[in-house]
N, C-alpha and C positions, 0 to 999 in steps of 0.2 A: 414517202418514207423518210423519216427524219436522220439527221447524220449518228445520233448516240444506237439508235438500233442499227444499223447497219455494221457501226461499227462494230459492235458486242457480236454481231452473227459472225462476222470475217472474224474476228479474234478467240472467242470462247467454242462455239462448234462449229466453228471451221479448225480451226488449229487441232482438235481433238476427233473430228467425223473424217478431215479431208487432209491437211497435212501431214499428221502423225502417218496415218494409214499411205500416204504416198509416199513418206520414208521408209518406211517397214516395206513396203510392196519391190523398190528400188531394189533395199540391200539384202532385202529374201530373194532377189530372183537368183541372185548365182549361189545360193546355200542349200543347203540338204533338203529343204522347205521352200521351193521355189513357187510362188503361186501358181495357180490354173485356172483359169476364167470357165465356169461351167457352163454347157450349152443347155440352151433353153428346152434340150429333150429329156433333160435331168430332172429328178424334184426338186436337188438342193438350186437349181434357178428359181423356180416358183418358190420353195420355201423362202429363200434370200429376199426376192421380191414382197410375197405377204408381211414380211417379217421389217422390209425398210419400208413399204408403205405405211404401216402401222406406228411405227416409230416416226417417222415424219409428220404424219395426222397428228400424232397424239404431243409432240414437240410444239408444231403452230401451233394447234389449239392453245398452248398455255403461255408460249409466249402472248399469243390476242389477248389470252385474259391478262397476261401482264400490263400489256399495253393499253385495254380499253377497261378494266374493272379495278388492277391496280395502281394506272397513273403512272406507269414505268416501266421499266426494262428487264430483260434476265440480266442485266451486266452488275455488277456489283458498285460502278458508279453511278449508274441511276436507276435503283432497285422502285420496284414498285411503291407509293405511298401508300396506299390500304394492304391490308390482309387479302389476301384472295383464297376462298373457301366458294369456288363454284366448280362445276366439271368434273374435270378426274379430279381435284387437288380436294372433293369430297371424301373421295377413296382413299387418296394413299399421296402424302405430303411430297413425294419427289417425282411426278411423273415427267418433268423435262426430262431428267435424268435417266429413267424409264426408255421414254423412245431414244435417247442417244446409244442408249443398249442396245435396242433394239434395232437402230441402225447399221454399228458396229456386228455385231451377229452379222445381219445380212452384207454384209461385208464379208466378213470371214468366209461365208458359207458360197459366196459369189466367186470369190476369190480362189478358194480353197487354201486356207489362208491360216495355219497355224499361228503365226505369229502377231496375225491381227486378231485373234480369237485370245492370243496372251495379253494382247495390248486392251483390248477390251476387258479384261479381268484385273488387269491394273488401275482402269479407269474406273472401274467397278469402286476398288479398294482404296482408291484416291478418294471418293465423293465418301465410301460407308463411314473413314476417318474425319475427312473433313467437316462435313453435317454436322455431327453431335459437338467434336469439340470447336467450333467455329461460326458456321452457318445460323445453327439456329440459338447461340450465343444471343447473334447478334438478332435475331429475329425476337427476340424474348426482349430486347432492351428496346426495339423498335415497337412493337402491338402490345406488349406488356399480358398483362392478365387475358386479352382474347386468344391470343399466341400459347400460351399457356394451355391452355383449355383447349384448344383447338391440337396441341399436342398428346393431350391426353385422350384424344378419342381416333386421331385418324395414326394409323400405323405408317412409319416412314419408309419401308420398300415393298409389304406386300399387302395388297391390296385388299381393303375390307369389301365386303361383296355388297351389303347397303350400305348407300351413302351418308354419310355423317350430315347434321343441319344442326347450325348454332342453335344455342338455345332450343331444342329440340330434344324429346326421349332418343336414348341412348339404346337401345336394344341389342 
């Protein structure tokens, strides 16, 4: 594994999946909102579980494709060189972002965790801001007219149920 991905995991979701949340977990324990670790004879264990496995899955998966279809990284110093339009990112243009939700949920719900369930909404409202005026800014300067096009069919958080294909009808 190369040193720029590794890096990019410890710094981008680590700081936001495992930092943040072990600050919030600290200085919730002595507040009105103290965590509670639920026992696996609850649902909310299993649902937390479904819910970070599935966020996990669907995270790798697109870091790989960043890595073997893009030619780079989720970090923003060394973003992919192709467009990547395989997988989910046929569906719906932010699914990293997607499982880090999903992660976070199952966090909260592991936890019993008000304030990571805030924090997760913050981070929601972090990325819904940053995207449009920023992100895909620069994704439009980078693929140009495919970037474009590719914008206008795949929706950026909720997921189209068939998959989009370049140069392909549109239904």
């Amino acid at each position: 594994m190369q040193w720029g991905l590794v890096r990019s995991i410890i710094i981008l979701p680590g700081t936001a999946l495992v930092f943040i949340p072990a600050i919030i977990l600290v200085i919730s324990n002595n507040s009105k909102c103290p965590p509670k670790l639920v026992s696996p004879t609850e649902i909310w264990f299993w649902l937390a579980l479904l819910a970070g496995g599935i966020g996990l899955t669907l995270s790798s998966w697109c870091v790989a494709l960043f890595i073997n279809a893009g030619e780079g990284t989720p970090a923003p110093w060394d973003p992919p060189k192709k467009l990547v339009i395989r997988g989910p990112y046929r569906h719906v243009r932010n699914p990293m972002i997607t499982g880090a939700l999903l992660m976070l949920a199952a966090e909260a719900m592991l936890f019993r965790s008000w304030p990571i369930a805030t924090w997760m909404m913050i981070f929601f409202v972090g990325n819904a801001v940053y995207f449009p005026l920023s992100e895909e800014k620069g994704l439009e300067k980078r693929f140009g007219h495919d970037y474009r096009v590719y914008k206008a069919h795949v929706p950026r958080w909720i997921p189209r149920l068939r998959p989009w294909k370049p140069g392909g009808d549109d239904n």
